[in-house]
matplotlib code that plots the C-alpha trace (Angstrom):
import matplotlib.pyplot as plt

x = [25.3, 24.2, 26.8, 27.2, 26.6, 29.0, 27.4, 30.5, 29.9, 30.5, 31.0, 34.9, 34.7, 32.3, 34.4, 37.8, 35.1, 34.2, 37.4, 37.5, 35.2, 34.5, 32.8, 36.2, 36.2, 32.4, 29.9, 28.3, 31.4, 33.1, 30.0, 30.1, 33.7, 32.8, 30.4, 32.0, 34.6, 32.1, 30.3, 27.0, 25.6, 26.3, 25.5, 25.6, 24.7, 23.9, 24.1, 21.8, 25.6, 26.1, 30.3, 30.2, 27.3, 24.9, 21.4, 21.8, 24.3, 21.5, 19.4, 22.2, 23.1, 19.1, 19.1, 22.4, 22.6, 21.6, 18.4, 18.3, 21.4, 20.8, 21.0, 20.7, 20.8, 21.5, 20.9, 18.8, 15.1, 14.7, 16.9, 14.7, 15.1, 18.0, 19.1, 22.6, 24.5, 27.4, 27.5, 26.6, 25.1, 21.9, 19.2, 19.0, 15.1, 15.3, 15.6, 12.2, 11.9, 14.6, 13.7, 10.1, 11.2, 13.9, 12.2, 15.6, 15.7, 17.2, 17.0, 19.2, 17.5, 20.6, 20.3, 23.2, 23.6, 26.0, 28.1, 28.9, 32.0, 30.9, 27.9, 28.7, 26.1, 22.8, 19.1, 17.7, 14.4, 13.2, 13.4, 12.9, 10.4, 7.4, 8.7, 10.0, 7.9, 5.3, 8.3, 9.2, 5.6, 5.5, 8.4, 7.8, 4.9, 6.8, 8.4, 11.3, 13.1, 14.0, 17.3, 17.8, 21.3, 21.6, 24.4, 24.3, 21.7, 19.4, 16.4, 16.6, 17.1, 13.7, 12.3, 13.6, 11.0, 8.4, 8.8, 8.0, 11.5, 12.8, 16.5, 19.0, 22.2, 25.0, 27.1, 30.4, 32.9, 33.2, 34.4, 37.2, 38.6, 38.8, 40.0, 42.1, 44.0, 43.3, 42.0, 38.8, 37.9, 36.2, 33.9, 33.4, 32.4, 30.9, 28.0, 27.3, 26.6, 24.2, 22.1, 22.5, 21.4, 18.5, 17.7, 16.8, 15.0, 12.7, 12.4, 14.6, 17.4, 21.2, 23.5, 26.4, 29.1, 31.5, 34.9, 35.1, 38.5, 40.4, 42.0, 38.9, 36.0, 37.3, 36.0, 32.7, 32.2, 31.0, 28.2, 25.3, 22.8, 24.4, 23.5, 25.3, 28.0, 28.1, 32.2, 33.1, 36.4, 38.6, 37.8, 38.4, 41.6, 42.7, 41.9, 44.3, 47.2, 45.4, 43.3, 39.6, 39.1, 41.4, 39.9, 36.6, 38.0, 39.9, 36.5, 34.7, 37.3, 37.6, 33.8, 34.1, 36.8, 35.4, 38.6]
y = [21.2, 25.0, 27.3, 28.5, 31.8, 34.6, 37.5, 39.7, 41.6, 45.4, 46.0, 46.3, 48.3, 51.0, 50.8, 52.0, 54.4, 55.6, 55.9, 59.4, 61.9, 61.2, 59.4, 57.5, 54.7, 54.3, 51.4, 51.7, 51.8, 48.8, 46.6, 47.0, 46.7, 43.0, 42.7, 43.8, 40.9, 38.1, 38.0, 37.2, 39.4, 41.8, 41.4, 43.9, 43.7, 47.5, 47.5, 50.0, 51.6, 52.0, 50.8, 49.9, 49.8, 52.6, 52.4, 55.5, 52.9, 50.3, 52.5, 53.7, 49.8, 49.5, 52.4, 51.6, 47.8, 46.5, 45.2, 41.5, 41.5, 40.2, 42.6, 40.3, 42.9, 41.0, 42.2, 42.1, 41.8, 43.1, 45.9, 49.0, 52.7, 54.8, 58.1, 58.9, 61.2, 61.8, 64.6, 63.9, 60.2, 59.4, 57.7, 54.5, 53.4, 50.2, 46.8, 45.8, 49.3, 49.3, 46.2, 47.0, 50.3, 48.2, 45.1, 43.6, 40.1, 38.6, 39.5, 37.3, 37.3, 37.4, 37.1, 39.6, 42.8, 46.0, 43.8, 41.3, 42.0, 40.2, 37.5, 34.5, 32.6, 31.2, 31.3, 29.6, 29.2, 27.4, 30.8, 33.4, 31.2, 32.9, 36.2, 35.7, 33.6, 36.5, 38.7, 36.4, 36.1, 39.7, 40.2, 37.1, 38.9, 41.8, 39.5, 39.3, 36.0, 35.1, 32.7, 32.6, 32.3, 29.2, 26.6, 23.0, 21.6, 19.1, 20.0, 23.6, 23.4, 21.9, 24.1, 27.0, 25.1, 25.4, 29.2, 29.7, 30.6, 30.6, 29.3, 28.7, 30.6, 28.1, 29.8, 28.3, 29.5, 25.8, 24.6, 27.5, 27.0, 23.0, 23.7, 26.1, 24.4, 21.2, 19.2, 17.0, 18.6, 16.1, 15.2, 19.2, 19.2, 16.2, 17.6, 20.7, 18.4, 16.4, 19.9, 20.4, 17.4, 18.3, 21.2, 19.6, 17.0, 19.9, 22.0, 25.0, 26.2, 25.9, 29.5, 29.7, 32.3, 33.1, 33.1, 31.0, 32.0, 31.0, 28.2, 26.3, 27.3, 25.1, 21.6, 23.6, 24.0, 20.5, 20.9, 19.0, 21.2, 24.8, 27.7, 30.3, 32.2, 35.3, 36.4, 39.9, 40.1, 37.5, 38.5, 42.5, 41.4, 39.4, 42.2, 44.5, 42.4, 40.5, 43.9, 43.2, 42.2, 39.5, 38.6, 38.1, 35.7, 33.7, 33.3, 31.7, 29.3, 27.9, 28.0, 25.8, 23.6, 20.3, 18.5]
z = [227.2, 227.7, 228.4, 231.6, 232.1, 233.9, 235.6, 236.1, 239.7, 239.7, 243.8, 244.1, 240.9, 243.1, 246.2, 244.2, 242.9, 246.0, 247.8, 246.0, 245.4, 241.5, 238.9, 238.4, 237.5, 235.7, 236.6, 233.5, 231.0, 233.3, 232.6, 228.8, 228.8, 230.3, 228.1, 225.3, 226.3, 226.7, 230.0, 230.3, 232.7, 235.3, 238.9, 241.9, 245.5, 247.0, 250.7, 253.0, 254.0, 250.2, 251.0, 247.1, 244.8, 245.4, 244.5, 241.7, 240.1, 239.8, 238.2, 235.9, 235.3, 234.6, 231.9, 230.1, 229.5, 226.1, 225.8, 226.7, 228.7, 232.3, 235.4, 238.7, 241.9, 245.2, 248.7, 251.9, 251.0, 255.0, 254.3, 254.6, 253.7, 254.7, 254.6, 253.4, 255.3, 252.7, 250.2, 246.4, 247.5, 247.3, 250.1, 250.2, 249.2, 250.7, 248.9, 247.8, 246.9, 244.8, 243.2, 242.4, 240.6, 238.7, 237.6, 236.7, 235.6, 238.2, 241.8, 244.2, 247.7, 250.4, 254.1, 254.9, 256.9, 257.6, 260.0, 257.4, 255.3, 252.9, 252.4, 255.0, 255.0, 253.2, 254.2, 257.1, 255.6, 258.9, 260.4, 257.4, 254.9, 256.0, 256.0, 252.3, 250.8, 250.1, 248.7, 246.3, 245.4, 244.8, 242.6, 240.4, 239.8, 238.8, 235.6, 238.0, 238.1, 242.1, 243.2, 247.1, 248.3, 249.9, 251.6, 250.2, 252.5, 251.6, 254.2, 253.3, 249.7, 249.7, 251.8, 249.0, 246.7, 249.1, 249.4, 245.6, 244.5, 241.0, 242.0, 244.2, 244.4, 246.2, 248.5, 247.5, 250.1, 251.5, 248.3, 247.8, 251.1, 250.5, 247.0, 248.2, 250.9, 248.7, 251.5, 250.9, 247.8, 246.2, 249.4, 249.3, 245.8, 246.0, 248.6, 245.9, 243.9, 245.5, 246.2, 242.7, 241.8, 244.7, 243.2, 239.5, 240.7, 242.8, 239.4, 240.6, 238.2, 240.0, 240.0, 242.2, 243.8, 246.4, 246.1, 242.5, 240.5, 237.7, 239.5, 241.2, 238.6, 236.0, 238.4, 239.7, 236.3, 236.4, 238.6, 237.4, 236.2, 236.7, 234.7, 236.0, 238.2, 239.6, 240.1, 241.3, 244.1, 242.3, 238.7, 239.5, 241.5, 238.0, 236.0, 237.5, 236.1, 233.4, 231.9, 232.2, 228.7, 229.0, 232.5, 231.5, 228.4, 230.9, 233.3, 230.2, 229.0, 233.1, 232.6, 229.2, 230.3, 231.7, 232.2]

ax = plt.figure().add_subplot(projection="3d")
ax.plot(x, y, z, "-o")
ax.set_aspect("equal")
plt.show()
């Protein structure tokens, strides 16, 4: 069985970033620490408001990594251009803009906006398919590799096949509340994994995120078919008393373990 791989995402190390007026602490030098310690990628998700991640820090991300590491920028693919009205940051050039320039190898379509405080909920392609099928189009094109956040549902994981994308991302907040409060976790689980399961049979490749830890990423792990997480809140929140070296170690045993 292929490991699964851990995108380790860089937003909460931007907003402690940006809660002063410095370069303290670095994007950059944070993702090759967790690289340097095992993870398998690195992940972001720049917003139009630019609350964390700023679109100069995906460009920085795109310069620095080593080659053949993954970078998989998330956001809006709606979200247009916006100017910035804070000293020393940048505009924002809009998503697909920012994409296009980037070319990363992963770009992880997400229906969110400024409102959200976080990501909420996946895709309803029944409404958005033909707005985003011809964006995916137009970045696979670009060599860029395309997984649409999505909720385990049957009807619109098929539809996700229909719009031309790469893979699904599952949107696993469900599953850490149930785990969490340990009520009906193995129903939970048990519908991710027949989208999972949905997914392979339709040819698109499983990733996953939202709220995994150290304590409910060991089971998920199990998923049939997953190839990889993206972990950002809960892994920076460990690091402050685990280190980040150490942190990122922990995230791949749970990620190994399969008992």
């Amino acid at each position: 069985m292929n490991h699964i791989a851990l995108s380790v995402n860089l937003n909460k190390i931007a907003l402690i970033r940006n809660s002063r007026d410095t370069i303290n602490p670095s994007v950059p030098e944070h993702a090759n620490m967790c690289l340097s310690a095992g993870a398998d990628g690195i992940t972001v998700h720049p917003r139009p408001d630019q609350r964390h991640i700023r679109a100069d820090d995906c460009f920085d991300l795109a310069k620095s990594l080593p080659r053949g590491i993954e970078l998989n920028i998330e956001g809006n693919p709606f979200a247009g251009p916006r100017r910035s009205d804070r000293d020393g940051v940048g505009d924002y050039p809009g998503f697909m803009e920012l994409v296009r320039t980037i070319r990363p190898a992963q770009c992880t379509l997400v229906p969110d906006g400024d409102q959200q405080l976080t990501s909420d909920h996946g895709f309803d392609l029944y409404q958005d398919g033909d707005r985003v099928a011809p964006l995916i189009a137009e970045l696979k094109s670009l060599g860029v590799r395309i997984s649409l956040f999505m909720e385990p549902v049957a009807e619109q994981i098929e539809l996700a096949r229909s719009v031309g994308t790469d893979r699904i991302e599952l949107y696993t907040e469900s599953y850490a509340v149930a785990h969490k409060n340990k009520q009906n976790v193995e129903a939970v689980f048990s519908e991710f994994c027949d989208a999972a399961i949905l997914a392979g049979e339709l040819g698109l490749g499983v990733n996953a995120g939202h709220d995994l830890d150290l304590y409910n990423l060991p089971l998920f792990a199990t998923l049939p078919g997953l190839l990889e997480v993206s972990i950002g809140h809960a892994l920076t929140v460990d690091a402050i008393r685990m280190g980040l070296g150490d942190t990122v170690r922990a995230y791949q045993q749970a990620l190994k373990k399969k008992d």
